[in-house]
N, CA and C atoms as an extended XYZ file, in Angstrom:
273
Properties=species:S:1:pos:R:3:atomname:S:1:resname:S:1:resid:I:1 pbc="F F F"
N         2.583      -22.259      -18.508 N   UNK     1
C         1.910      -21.296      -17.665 CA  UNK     1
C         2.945      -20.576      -16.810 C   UNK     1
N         2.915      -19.363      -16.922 N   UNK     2
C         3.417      -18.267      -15.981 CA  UNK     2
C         3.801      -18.644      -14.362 C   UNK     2
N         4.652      -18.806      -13.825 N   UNK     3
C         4.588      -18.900      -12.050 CA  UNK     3
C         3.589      -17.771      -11.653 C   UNK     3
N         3.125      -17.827      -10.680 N   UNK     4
C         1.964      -16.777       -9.595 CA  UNK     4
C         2.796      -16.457       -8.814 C   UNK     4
N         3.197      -15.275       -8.691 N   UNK     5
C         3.482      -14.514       -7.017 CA  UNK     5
C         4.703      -13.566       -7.636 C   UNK     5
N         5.137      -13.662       -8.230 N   UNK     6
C         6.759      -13.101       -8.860 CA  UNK     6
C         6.427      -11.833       -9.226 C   UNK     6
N         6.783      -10.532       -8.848 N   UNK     7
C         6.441       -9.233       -9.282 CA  UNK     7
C         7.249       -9.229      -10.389 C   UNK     7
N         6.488       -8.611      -11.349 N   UNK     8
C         7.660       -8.284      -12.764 CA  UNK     8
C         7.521       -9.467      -13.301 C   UNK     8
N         6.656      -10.434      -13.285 N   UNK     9
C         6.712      -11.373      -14.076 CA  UNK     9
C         6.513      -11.625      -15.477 C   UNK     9
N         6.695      -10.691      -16.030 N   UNK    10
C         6.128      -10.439      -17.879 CA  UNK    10
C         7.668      -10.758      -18.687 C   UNK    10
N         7.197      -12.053      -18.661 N   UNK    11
C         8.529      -12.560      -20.103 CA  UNK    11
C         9.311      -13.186      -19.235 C   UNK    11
N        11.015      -14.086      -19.490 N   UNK    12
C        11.530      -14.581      -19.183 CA  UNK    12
C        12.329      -13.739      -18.516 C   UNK    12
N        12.824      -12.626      -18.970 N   UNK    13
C        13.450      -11.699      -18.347 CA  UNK    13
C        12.645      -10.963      -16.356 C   UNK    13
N        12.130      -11.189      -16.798 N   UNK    14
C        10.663      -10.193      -15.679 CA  UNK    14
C        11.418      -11.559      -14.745 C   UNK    14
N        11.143      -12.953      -15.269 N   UNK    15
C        10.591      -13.801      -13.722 CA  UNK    15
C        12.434      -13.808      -13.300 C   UNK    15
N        13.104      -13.663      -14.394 N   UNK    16
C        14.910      -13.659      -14.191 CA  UNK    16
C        15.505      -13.086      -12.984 C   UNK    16
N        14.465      -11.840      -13.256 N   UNK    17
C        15.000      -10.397      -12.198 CA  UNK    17
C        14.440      -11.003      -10.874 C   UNK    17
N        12.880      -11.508      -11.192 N   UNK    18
C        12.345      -11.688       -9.944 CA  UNK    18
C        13.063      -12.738       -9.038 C   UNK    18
N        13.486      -13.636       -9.775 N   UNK    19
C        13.780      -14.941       -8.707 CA  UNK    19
C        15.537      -14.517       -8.290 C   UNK    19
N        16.061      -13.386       -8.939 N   UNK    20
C        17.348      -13.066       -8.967 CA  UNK    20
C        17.462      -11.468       -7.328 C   UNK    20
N        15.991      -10.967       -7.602 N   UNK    21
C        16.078      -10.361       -6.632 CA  UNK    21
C        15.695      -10.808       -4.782 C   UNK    21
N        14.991      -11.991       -5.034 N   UNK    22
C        14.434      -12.766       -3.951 CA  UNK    22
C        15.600      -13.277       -3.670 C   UNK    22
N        16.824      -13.686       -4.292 N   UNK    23
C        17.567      -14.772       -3.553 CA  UNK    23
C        18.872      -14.163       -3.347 C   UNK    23
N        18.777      -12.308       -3.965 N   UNK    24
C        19.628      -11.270       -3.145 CA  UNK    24
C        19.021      -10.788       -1.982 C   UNK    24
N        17.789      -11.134       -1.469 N   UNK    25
C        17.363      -10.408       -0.295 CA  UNK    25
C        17.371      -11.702        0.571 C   UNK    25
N        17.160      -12.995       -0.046 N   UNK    26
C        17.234      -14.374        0.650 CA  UNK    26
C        18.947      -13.779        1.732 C   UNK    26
N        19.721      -13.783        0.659 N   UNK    27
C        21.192      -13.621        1.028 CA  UNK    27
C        21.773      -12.862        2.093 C   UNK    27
N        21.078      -11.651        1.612 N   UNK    28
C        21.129      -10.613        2.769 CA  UNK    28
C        21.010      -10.843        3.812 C   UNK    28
N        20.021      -11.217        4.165 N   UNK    29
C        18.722      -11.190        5.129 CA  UNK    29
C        19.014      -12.564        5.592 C   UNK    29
N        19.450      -13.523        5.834 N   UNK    30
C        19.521      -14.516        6.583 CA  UNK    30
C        20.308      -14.813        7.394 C   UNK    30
N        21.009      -14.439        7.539 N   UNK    31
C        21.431      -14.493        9.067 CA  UNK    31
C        23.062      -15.003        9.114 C   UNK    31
N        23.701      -14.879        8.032 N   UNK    32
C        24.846      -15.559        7.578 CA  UNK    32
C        25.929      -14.886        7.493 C   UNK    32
N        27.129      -14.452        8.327 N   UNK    33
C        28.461      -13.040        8.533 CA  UNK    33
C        27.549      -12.629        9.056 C   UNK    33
N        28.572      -11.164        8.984 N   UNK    34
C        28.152      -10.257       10.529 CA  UNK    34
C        27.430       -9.352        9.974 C   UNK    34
N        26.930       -8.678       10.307 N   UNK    35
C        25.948       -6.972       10.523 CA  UNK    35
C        26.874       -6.225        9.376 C   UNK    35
N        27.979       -5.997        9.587 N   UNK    36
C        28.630       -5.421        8.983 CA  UNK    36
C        28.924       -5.820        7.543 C   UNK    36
N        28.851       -7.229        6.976 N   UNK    37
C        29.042       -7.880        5.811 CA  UNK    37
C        27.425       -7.962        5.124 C   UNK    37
N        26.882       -7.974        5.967 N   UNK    38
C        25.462       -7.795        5.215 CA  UNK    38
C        25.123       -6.194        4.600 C   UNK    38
N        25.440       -5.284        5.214 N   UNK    39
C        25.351       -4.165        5.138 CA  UNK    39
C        26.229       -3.789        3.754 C   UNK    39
N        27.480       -4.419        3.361 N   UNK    40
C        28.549       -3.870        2.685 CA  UNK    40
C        27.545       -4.753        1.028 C   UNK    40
N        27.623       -6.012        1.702 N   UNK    41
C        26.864       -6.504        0.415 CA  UNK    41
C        25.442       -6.024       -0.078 C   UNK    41
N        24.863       -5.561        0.682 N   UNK    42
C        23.645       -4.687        0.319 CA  UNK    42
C        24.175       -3.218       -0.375 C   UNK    42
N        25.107       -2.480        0.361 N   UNK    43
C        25.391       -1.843       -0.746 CA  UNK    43
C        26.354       -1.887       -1.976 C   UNK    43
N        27.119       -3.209       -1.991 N   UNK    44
C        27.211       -3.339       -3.155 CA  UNK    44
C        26.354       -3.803       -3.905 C   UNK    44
N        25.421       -4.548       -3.868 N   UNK    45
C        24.077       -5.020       -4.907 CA  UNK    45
C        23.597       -3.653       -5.638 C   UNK    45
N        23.195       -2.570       -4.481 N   UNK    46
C        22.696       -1.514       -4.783 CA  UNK    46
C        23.516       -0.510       -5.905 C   UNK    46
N        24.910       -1.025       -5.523 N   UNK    47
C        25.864        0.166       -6.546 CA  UNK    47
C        25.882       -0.137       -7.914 C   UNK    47
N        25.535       -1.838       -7.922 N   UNK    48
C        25.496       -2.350       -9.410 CA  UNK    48
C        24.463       -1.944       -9.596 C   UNK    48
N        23.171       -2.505       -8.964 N   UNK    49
C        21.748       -1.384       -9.426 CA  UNK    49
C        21.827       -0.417      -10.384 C   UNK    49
N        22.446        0.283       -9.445 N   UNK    50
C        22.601        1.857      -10.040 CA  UNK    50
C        23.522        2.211      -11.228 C   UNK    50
N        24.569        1.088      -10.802 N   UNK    51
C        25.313        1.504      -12.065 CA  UNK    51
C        24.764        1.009      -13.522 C   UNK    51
N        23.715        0.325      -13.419 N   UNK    52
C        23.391       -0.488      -14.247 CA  UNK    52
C        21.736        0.513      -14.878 C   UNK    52
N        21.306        0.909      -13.919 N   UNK    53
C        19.801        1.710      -13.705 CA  UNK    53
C        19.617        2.933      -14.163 C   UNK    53
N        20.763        3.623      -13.293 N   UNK    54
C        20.793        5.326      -13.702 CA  UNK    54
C        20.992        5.667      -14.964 C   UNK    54
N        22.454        5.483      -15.891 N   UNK    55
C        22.586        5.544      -17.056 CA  UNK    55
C        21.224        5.257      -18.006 C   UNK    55
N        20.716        4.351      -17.802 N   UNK    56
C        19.446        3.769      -18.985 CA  UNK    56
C        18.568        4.857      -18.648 C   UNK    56
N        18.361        5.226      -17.198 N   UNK    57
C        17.119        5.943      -17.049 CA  UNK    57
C        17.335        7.101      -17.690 C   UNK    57
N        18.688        7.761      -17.296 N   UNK    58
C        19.121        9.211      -17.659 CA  UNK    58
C        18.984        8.743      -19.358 C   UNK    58
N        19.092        8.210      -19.750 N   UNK    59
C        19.378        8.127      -21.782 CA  UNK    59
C        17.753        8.452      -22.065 C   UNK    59
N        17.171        7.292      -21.008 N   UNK    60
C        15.638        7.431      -21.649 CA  UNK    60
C        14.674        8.835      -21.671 C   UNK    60
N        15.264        9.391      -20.595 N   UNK    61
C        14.955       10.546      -20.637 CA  UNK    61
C        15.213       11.674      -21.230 C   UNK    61
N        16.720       11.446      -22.059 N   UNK    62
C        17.021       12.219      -22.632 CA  UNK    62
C        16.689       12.365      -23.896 C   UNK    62
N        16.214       10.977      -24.606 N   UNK    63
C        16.101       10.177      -26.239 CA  UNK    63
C        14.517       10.360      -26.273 C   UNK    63
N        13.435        9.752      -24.967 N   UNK    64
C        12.461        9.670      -24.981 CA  UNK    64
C        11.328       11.242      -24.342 C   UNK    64
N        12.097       11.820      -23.465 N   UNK    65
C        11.516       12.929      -22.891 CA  UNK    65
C        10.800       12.731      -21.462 C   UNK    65
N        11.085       11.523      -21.141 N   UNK    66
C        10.148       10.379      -20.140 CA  UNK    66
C        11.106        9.820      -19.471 C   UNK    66
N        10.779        9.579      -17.943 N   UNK    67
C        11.257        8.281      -17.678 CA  UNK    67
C        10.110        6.988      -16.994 C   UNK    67
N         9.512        7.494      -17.933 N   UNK    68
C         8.301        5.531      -17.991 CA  UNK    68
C         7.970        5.777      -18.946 C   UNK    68
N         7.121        4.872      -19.317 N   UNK    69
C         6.683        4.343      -21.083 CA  UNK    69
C         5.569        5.034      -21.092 C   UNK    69
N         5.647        5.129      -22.564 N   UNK    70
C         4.310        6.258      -23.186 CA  UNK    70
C         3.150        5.448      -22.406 C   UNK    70
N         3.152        4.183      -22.197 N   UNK    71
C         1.601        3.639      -22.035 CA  UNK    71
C         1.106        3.869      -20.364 C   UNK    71
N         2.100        4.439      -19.597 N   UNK    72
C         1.932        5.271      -18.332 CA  UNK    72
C         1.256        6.036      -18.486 C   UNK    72
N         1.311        6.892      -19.423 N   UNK    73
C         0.995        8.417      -19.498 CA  UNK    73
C         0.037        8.437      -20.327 C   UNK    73
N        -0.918        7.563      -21.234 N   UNK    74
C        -1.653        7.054      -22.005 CA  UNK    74
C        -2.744        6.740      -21.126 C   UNK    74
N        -2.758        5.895      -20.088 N   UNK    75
C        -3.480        5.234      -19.010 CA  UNK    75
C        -3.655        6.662      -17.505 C   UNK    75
N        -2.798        7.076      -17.132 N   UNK    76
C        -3.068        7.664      -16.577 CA  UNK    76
C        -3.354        8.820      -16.485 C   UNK    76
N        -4.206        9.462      -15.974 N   UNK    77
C        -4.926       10.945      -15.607 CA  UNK    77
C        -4.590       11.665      -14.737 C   UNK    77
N        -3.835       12.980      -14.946 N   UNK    78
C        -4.008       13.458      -13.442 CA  UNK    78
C        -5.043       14.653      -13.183 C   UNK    78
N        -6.298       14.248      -13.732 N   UNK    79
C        -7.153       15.729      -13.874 CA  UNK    79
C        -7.979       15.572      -12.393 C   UNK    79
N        -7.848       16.399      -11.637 N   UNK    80
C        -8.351       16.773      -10.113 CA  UNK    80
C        -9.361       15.981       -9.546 C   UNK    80
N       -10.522       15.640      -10.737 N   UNK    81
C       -11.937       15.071      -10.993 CA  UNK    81
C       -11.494       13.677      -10.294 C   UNK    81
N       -10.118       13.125      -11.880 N   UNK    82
C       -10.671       12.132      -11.410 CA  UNK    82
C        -9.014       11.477      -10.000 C   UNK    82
N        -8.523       12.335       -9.756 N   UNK    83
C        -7.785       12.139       -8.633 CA  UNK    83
C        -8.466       12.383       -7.274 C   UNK    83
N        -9.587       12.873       -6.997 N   UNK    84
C       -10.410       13.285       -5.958 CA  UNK    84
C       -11.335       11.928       -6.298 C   UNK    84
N       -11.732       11.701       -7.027 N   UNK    85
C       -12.868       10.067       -6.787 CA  UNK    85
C       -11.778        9.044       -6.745 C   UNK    85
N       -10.962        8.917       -6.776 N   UNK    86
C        -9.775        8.031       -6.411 CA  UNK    86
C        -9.456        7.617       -5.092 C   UNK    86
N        -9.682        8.887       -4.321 N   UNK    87
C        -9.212        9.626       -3.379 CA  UNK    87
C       -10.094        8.621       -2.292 C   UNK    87
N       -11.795        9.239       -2.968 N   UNK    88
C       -13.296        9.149       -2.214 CA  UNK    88
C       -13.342        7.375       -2.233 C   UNK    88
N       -12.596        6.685       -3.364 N   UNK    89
C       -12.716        5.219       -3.795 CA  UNK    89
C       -11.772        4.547       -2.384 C   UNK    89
N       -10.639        5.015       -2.200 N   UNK    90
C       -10.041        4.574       -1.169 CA  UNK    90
C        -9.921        4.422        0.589 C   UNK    90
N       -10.840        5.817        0.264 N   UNK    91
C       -10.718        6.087        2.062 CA  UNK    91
C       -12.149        6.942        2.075 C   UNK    91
């Protein structure tokens, strides 16, 4: 059975990222070096992110025409109708 609570939890990979991104924000965020070392390591996490993120996104967009999966755009609507009862559903 699946763990409960882990965003992205779909497959081994999904819970990988998840428990890999909790225990980079664990890191961050606790109280351990100075202001200044937390800050540098946050943006280095972020530069690998990116270096790792942007490229795939930019390809997918270039190979696919998209940058999310056909089943985004399959599922979702943006016809006025039903973005206004969306709207009326929430607030």
């Amino acid at each position: 059975m699946a763990p409960r609570g882990l965003p992205g939890s779909h497959g081994p990979a999904g819970r990988g990222s998840s428990v890999l991104g909790i225990a980079l924000v664990w890191d961050l965020f606790s109280g351990t070096g100075s202001a200044a070392g937390r800050w540098r390591r946050l943006l280095v996490s972020l530069g690998v992110f990116a270096a790792a993120g942007v490229p795939y996104f930019l390809w997918r967009w270039s190979y696919c025409g998209a940058l999310l999966p056909n089943t985004y755009y399959a599922k979702v609507n943006h016809d006025p109708a039903v973005v206004a009862h969306g709207l009326y559903y929430i607030g």
